[in-house]
N, C-alpha and C positions, 0 to 999 in steps of 0.2 A: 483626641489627644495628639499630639506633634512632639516628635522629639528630635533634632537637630544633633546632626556629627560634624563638628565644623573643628580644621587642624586649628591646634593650640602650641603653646611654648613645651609641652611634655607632647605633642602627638593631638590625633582627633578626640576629641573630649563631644559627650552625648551634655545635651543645655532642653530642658521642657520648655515649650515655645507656649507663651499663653498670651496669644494675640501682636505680640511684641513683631514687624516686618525686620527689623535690625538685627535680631537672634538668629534669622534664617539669610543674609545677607552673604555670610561666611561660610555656610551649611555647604561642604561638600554630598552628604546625604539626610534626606528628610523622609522622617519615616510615620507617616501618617495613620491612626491604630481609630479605627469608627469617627472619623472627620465628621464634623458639623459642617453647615454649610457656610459659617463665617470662618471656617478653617480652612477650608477647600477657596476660596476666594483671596484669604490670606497668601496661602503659597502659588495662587495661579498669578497673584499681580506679582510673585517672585520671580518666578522659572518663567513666566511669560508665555504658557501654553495650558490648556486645561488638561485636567485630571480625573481620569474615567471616572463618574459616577456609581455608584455600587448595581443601578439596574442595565448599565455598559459590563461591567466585571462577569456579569451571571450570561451573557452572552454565549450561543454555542458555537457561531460561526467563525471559523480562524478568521475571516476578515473584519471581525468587529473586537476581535482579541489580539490581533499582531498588524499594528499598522504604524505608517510614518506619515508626517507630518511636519511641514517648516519647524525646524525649533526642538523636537521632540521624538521620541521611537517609543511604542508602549508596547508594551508584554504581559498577560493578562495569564495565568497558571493558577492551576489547582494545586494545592498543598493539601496535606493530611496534617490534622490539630487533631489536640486531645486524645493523644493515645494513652498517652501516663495515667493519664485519669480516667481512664477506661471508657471513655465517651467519644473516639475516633466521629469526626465529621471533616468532608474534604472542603473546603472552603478557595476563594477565591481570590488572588493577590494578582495588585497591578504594579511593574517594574515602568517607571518614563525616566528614561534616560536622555537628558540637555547636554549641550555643551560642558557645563558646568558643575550637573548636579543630580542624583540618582533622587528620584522620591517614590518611595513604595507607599502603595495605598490597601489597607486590608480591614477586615471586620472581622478579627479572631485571632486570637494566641498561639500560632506554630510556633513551638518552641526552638525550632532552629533559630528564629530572629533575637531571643534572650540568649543561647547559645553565639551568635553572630559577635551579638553587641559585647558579650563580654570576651570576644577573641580579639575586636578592636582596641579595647581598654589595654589588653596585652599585647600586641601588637598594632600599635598607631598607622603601619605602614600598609594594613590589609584597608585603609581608608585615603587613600592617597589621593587619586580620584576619582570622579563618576565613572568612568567606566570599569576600573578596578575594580573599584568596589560595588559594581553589577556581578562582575567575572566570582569575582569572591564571593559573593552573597549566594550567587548560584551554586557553587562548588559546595558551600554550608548546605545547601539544601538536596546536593544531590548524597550527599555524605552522612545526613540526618535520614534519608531513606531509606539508603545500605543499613543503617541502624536499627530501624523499623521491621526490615525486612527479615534481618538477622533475627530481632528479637522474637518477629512471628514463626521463622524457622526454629528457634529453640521450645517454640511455645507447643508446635507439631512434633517434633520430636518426643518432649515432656508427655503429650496426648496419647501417641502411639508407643507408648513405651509403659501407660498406664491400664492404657487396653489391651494387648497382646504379650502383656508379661506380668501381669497379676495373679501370679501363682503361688501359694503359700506350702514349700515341700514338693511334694509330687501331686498333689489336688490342686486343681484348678478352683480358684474361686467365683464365685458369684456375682455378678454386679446389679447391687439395688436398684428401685426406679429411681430414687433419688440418684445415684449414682450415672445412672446413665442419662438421665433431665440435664447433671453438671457437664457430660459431656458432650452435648447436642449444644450446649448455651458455649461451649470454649469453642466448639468447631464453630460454631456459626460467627463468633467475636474473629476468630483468626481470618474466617472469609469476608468477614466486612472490612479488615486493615488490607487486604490483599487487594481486593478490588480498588478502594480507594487508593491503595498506593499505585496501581497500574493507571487508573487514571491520571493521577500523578505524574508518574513517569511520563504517557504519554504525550500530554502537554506540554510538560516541560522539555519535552525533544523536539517538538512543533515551536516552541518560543528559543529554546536555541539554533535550530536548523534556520528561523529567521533572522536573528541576532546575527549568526559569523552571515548571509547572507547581507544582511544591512551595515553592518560593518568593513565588508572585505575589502573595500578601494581605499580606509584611511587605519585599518589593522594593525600592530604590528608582528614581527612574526612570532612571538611568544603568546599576545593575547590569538592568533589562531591558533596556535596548539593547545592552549589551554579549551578553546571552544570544542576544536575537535576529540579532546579529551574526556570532553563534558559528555559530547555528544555517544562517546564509546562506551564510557557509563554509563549510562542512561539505557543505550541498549541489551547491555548487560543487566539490567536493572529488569528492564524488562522480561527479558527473557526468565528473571528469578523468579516474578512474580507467575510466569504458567508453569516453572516447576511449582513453585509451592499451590496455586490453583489445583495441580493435579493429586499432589498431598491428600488439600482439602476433601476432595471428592472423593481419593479411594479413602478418608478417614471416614468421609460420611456415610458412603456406605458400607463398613466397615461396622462403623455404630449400629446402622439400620439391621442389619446382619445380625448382630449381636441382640438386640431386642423383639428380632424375630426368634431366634433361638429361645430367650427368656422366653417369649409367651408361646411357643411350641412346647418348651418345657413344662410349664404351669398349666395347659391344655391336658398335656397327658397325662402327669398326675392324677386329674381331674378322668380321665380316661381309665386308667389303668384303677384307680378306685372305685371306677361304676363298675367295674369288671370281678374285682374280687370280692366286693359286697353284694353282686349279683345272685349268687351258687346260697351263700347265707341265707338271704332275701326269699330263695327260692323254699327252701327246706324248712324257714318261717315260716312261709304263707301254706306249706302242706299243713303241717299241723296246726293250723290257725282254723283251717277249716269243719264245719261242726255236720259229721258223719259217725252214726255209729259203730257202723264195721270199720272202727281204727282199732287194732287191738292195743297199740300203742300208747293209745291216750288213758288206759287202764292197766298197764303194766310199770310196776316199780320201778324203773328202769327208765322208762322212755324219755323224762325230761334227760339229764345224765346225757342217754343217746342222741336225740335233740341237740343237745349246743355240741356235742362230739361235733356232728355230722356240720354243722354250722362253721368251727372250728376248723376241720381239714377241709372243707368245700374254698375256704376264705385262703390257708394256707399254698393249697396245692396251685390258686392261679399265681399267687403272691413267687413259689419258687419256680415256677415256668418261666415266667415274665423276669428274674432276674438273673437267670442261667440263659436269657435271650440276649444278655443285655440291655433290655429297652428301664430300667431302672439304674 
C-alpha cells in the first residue's frame, strides 16, 4: 500500500496511490506500508533511486543500513510496534531521502506514523519538505518512545507497589501461585518493551549521528540544532532504558525472592506437622502393640489416657514452635 503527502490548496493532504505515477509526482512524502513489487518499481521510476528491499531492511551491519548514494541517503532503524496491543515487536523502517522527496518503506504498524499523519493533517507546515519532514518524522518517533518508556515506567512502579505494599491492616498478605504466575508474565512484558526500546534508541542515534553527518555542508543552522537535539534525546532515552533495565531485574528478583519465601513456607508447614504428629504417632504405635504385660490395655481408663497422652504430646510441640516464632 502507498500513501502519498503531496502540499495542496489547504496544506499537505495524504491521496492512496493504486498504481497511478501521477498521484506520486507531487508527493512531498511517500510512505510505502508491505510494498509489492509493482509498488516498489512504481516509486523507484519516481525518485529515480531504488528502495531497500525488506531482506536489505533486516540487515545488521550499519554499512548496509546507513549509506549514500547519487540521488539518495537511506536510513534503515528499528522502531517498537504493537505495544497498545500488547504484542511489542521491533520491526524495521527504511527513511530515503532525494532531493525532493522522503519515502519511508516498512512492513508493520508503529503507531507513531498514524500518530505522524494526523499531526500533518493539522499542521500542513510539519510537511513542507523532504527534509523537514525526515527531521519531523523523526522527532515523532523519538517522542513516541519517551512515551513508551514512560508507560513502562508507570507499569514498574504499579508492579512494585503491588508487591512490596500488599498489606491488608497490620498482616501481611499472601501472594497465590496465580498471583505471583501474573507477575512474572508483567515483569517479563515490561522487559521485552525495554529491550526493544533500547534497541531502538540505539539505532536510531547511529541513523542520526549519520544524517547531521551527511547533511552538515548543505544544513541549516536550525535543522542542526534540531539534529543535535535529537541526538541529546535519544541519549537520554537511553540512559532511561538501563534505569528501568535495572528496575526490571531487582523486580525480578524481588519476585524470585518472594516464591522462594512461598515454598519455604509451604515446606515448613509440611515440617512442623510431621513434628507434632510425631509424639501422637509414637504413643499410637505403643499401644497398638500386642503384649500382655500392658496393664493398660485392661484398665478402665486407659483408652481416655491414650488420646490424653496423644493430645498433649501433639499440643506441647504445637506451643514450643509458636512461642519460637517459626509459625
Amino acid at each position: 500500500m502507498l500513501r502519498a503527502y503531496a502540499p495542496g490548496p489547504d496544506g499537505a493532504s495524504c491521496v492512496l496511490v493504486d498504481g497511478d505515477a501521477q498521484a506520486l509526482a507531487n508527493a512531498v512524502w511517500i510512505d510505502m506500508v508491505s510494498p509489492t513489487a509493482e509498488e516498489e518499481k512504481l516509486v523507484e521510476s519516481v525518485i529515480g533511486v531504488e528502495v531497500p528491499t525488506r531482506d536489505e531492511m533486516v540487515e545488521i551491519e550499519p554499512s548496509s543500513r546507513l549509506y549514500q548514494e547519487p540521488g539518495g541517503l537511506f536510513l534503515t532503524a528499528n522502531l517498537v510496534a504493537g505495544v497498545d496491543s500488547g504484542n511489542p515487536v521491533s520491526t524495521a523502517v527504511s527513511f530515503v531521502l532525494t532531493p525532493g522527496r522522503l519515502v519511508t518503506v516498512r512492513y508493520a504498524q508503529p503507531k507513531v506514523f498514524e500518530l505522524f499523519a494526523a499531526h500533518v493533517d493539522r499542521n500542513p507546515a510539519l510537511c513542507g519538505d523532504a527534509t523537514a519532514t525526515l527531521i519531523n518524522l523523526l522527532d515523532a518517533v523519538v517522542d513516541r518512545l519517551a512515551d513508551v518508556l514512560e508507560g513502562v515506567g508507570d507499569d514498574l512502579d504499579n508492579i512494585s507497589r503491588s508487591t512490596f505494599r500488599r498489606s491488608k491492616g497490620d498482616k501481611q498478605q499472601r501472594m497465590t501461585t496465580v498471583a505471583l504466575q501474573v507477575l512474572l508474565a508483567r515483569i517479563g512484558a515490561a522487559q521485552d518493551i525495554v529491550s526493544k526500546s533500547r534497541d531502538s534508541a540505539v539505532s536510531l542515534t547511529r541513523a542520526i549521528g549519520f544524517l547531521t553527518y551527511a547533511l552538515k555542508k548543505k544544513d541549516s543552522g536550525d535543522t542542526k540544532e534540531r539534529l543535535r537535539t535529537l541526538a541529546r534525546d535519544l541519549a537520554s532515552l537511553t540512559d532511561q532504558t538501563s534505569y528501568l533495565g535495572n528496575n526490571v531485574t531487582f523486580l525480578l528478583d524481588a519476585a524470585l525472592g518472594l516464591i522462594n519465601i512461598e515454598q519455604n513456607a509451604i515446606i515448613k508447614i509440611f515440617s512442623v506437622a510431621a513434628v507434632i504428629f510425631m509424639p501422637p504417632t509414637l504413643v499410637a504405635s505403643v499401644y497398638g502393640m500386642n503384649f500382655e504385660a500392658m496393664p493398660e490395655l485392661v484398665w478402665h481408663y486407659g483408652y481416655p489416657m491414650a488420646l490424653g497422652l496423644m493430645v498433649i504430646s501433639a499440643i506441647l510441640p504445637y506451643t514450643f514452635f509458636k512461642s519460637r516464632g517459626w509459625l
